[in-house]
C-alpha positions in Angstrom: 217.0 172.1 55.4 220.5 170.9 53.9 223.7 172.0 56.0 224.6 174.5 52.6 221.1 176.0 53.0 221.9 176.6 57.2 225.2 178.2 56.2 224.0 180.3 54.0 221.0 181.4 56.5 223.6 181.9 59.0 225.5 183.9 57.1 223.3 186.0 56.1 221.9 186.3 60.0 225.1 186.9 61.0 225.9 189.7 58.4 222.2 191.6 59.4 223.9 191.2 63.2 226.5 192.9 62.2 224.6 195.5 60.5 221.5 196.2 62.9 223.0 195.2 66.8 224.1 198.3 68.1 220.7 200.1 66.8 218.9 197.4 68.6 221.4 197.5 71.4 220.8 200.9 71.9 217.0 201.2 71.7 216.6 198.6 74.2 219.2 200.6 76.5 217.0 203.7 76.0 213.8 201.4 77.5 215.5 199.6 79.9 218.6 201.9 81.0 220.7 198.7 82.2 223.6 197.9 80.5 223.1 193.9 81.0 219.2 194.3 80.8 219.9 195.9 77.6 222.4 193.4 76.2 219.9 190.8 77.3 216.8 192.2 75.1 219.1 192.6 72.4 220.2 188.7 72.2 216.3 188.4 72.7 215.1 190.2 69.7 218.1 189.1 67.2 216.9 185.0 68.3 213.1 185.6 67.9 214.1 187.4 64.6 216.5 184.5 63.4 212.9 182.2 63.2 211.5 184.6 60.6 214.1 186.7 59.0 214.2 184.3 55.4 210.6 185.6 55.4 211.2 189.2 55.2 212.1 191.7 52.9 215.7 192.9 53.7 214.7 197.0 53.6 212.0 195.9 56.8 214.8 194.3 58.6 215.6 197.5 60.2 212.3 198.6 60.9 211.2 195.1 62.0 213.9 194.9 64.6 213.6 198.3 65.9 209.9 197.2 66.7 210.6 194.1 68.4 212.9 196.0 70.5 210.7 198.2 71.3 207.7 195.7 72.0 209.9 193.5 74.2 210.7 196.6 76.2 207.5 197.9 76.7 206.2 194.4 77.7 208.2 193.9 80.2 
């Protein structure tokens, strides 16, 4: 990958960050009900989801998140 095509994708990661952390944020608070736990799965599901987001359709990003969050939590 050339260093335009990593800016771009990190970008564009950082921008669905923006968007979609606090939902995440505060589903995995709801599992875990720990602050730092929380904050914790949240860094968790946003690096797992960095690997695959370019293969996603952006109106699942939500949804695809929410579930990870929700999977990490109940693994655990």
């Amino acid at each position: 990958m050339q260093n335009d095509d990593k800016s771009m994708k990190w970008k564009r990661y950082e921008q669905i960050y923006r968007i979609y952390a606090n939902d995440v944020y505060r589903v995995c608070l709801h599992y875990s009900q720990d602050k730092q736990k929380a904050a914790d799965d949240t860094e968790r599901v946003f690096t797992e989801f960095y690997h695959e987001f370019e293969d996603a359709e952006s109106d699942q990003f939500f949804a695809l998140l929410i579930s990870k969050a929700k999977s990490l939590a109940e693994n655990k």
